[in-house]
N, C-alpha and C positions, 0 to 999 in steps of 0.2 A: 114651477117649470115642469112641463111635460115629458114622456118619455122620449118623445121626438124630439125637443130643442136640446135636451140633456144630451144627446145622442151627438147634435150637431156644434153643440158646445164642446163637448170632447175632441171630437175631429180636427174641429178649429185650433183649443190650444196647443192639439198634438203639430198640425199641419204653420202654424205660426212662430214653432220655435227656432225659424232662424231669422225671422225677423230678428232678434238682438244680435245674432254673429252680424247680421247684415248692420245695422247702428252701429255698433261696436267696427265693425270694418273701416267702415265709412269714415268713422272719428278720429282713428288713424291718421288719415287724411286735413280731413277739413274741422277748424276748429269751432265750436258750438253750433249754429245755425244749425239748432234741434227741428223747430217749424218747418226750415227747408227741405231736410232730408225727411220729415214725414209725408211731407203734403208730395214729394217727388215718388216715394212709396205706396201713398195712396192712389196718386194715377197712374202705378204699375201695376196695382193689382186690379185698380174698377177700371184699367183699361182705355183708360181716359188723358189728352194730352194735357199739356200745361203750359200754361204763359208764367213766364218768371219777367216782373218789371222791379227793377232795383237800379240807381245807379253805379257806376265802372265800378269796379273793382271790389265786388261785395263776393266772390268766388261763386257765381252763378254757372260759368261756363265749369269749372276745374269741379262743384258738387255735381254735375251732369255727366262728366267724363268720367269720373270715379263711383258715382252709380252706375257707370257700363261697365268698368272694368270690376267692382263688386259682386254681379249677376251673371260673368263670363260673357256680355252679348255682343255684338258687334254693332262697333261706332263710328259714328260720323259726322264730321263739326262744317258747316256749311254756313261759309258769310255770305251773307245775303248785302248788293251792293246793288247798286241803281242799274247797272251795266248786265246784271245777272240775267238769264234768257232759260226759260223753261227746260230747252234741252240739256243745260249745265243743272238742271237739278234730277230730273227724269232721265235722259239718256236721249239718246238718237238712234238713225239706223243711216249706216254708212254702207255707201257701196263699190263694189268691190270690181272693178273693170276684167278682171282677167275671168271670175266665174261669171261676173253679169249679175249679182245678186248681191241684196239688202241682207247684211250681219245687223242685230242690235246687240248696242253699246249701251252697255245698265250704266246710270247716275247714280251719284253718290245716296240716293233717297230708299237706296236697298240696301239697309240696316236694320237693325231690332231698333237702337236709340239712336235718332239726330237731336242733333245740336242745331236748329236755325237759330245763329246768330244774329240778332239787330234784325230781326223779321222784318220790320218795320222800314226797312230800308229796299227795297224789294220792292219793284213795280206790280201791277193788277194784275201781269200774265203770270208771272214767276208764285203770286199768292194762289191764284186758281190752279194751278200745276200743285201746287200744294196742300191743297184744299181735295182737288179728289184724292191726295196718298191720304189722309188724316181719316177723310167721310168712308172710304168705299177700301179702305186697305189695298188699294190696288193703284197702278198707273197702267195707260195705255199709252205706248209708242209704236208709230204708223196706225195699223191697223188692228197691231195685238193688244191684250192685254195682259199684262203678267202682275202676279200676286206678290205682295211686300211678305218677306219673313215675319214669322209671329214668337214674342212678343214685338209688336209692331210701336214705338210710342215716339212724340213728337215733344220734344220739349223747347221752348221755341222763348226767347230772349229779347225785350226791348228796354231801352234807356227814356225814364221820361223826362230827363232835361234839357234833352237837344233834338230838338226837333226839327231843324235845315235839313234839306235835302231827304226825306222821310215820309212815309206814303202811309198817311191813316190807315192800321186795317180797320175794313167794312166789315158792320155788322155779323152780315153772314159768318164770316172768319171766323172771328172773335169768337162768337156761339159753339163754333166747334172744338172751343178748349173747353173742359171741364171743371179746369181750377184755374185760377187766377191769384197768384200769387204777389203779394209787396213783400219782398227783401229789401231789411232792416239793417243797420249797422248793428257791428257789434260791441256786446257790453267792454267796459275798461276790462274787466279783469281777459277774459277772450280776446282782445285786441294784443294784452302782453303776452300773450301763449303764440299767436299769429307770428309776435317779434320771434319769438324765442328760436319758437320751430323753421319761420320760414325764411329771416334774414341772410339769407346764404346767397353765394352766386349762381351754382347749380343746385338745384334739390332734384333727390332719387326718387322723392314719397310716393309712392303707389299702391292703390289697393291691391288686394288677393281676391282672387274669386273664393267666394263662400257657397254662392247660391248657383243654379244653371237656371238658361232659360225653361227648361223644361220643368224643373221646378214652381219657376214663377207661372206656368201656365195651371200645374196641378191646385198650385193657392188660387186661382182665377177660379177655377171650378165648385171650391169651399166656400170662397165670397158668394157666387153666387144661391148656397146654398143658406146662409147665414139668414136668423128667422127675422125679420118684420112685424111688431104687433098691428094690428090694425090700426090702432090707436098712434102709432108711430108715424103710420101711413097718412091718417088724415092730416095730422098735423104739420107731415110734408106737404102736401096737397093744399094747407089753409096757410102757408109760408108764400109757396109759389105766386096765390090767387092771390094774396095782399098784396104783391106788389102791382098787379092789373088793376085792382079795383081793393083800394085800400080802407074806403069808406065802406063797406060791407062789412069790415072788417073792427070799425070803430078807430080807426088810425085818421087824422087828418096830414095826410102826405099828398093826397091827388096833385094838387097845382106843383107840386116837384118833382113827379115823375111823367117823363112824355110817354116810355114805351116799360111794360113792364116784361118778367122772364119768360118764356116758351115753354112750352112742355117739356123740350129735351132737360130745360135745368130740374124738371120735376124726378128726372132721370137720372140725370145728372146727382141728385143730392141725393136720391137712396142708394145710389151706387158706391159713393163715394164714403156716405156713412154705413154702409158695410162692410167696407175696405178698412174703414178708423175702427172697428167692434175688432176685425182680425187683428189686426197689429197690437194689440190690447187683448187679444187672448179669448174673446169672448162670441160666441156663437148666436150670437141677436143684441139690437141695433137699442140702443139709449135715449133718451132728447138729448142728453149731452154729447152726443156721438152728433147729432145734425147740426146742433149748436153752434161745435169747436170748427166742425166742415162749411158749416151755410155760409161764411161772409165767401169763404174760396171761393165758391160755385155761384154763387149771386153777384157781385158784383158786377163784372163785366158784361154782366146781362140784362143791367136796369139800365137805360136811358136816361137820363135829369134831366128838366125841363130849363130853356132861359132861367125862371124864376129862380130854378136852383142855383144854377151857375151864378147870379147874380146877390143870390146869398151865402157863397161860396158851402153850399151844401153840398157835398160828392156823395156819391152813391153808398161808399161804407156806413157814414152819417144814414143815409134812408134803410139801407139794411139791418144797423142797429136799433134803429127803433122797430124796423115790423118786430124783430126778434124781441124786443120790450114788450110790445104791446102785443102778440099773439100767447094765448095762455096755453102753457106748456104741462101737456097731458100726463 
């Protein structure tokens, strides 16, 4: 290791040690679901939103609202219902008969952390209203446009077993999370801790702020510094490309997948696994650091073809084998 990575390894473990107050806070709170609160850590720091798909009552919403009150930022839980209309989530501008003049009214989408609840439930105008606050950190209402407070992150909730009344997100969407998350039940013994702590009528449980946002920006700064070997890099790079053109590759997967990832998830995964090297103390990037991050950030970005669907082969399944079959540097 060089004089330079030593340098930015230092910074790092220095700059990462509240990552544990912030875990340790957290658990406080929420019983196990260690995966959840990392992968919600790692697209606070690479900046990146996230889809959390689990069904009711797996504490998807209560690990969200207690990663804001953890980080001090300000929150905001927004159900997205079929009824919902862009200006309920962006704001309007109302006017005012006695001056004659247009006041804007900010929506609720001016927070550091939302909550879109049941995204999925949410018509095409209400997704695009949502889609430039995610792409462009910004909304425009009338004519202006005004800037979302930074950290700016969107963490956004669907159920996949009830799908009535629910409006596919479209690809484009989709792409604009970073991670993609499946929330898992918990283990027996985690489930008796869940009785223990939570069977009450009222619970007080609340996080404490550990961390500020301004902190989480100065960690953004680190990530972005944290070293990439080249050698890390191609093997990003020969990740993404397999899932395109997987025969190149030595994989027979082509006939199951229609569409493969875009460049952004090429983006997407060094970002992410340099967000997984901080939180772990370490000032340049692993194959196990892209490993532990790739199914998050790939999946919801491979298409399956019929043939797949018809051999119930999902995308985790084609994921796990490029990562088999691409040899790891």
């Amino acid at each position: 290791m060089n004089d330079t990575t030593s340098a930015i390894n230092d910074r790092t473990r220095e700059a990462s040690a509240f990552a544990y107050r912030l875990r340790e806070e957290i658990g406080n709170v929420i019983v196990g679901q260690r995966y959840l609160i990392d992968r919600l850590l790692v697209g606070l720091l690479a900046n990146g939103h996230v889809l959390l798909e689990g069904v009711p009552g797996l504490a998807k919403t209560t690990a969200v609202k207690t990663l804001a009150q953890a980080v001090s930022a300000s929150f905001r839980r927004i159900q997205f219902t079929p009824d919902l209309l862009p200006a309920d989530l962006v704001g309007t501008l109302i006017y005012n008969p006695r001056d004659g003049v247009f006041t804007t009214k900010k929506g609720p989408i001016f927070a550091q952390i939302i909550l879109a609840d049941e995204i999925n439930r949410a018509p095409a105008k209400v997704q695009s209203a949502l889609l430039e606050a995610m792409q462009e950190h910004q909304v425009t209402i009338g004519d202006e446009t005004h800037a979302l407070p930074e950290p700016f992150l969107v963490l956004a909730t669907q159920n996949p077993i009830e799908q009535e009344g629910t409006y596919p997100l479209p690809e484009a969407q989709v792409d604009r999370f970073m991670l993609k998350l499946r929330v898992t039940y918990p283990s027996r013994e985690e489930e008796r801790q869940i009785l223990d702590r939570m069977a009450v009528t009222h619970s007080e449980v609340a996080a404490k702020p550990v961390v500020s946002p301004e902190e989480i920006l100065a960690a953004r700064r680190v990530v972005d510094e944290i070293y990439v070997d080249d050698k890390i890099k191609e093997y990003i790079v020969t990740l993404v490309i397999a899932t395109r053109d997987p025969a190149a590759h030595g994989l027979d997967l082509a006939p199951l997948i229609q569409y493969g990832a875009s460049p952004r998830a090429t983006l997407a995964l060094t970002l992410a696994a340099k967000a997984n090297a901080f939180l772990n103390g370490r000032g340049y990037v692993t194959p196990q650091d892209v490993k532990s991050i790739g199914p998050d950030v790939l999946r919801h970005r491979i298409i399956v073809s019929y043939e797949a669907e018809a051999e119930e082969i999902d995308s985790d399944e084609i994921v796990r084998r490029i990562f088999d079959g691409v040899p790891v540097p």
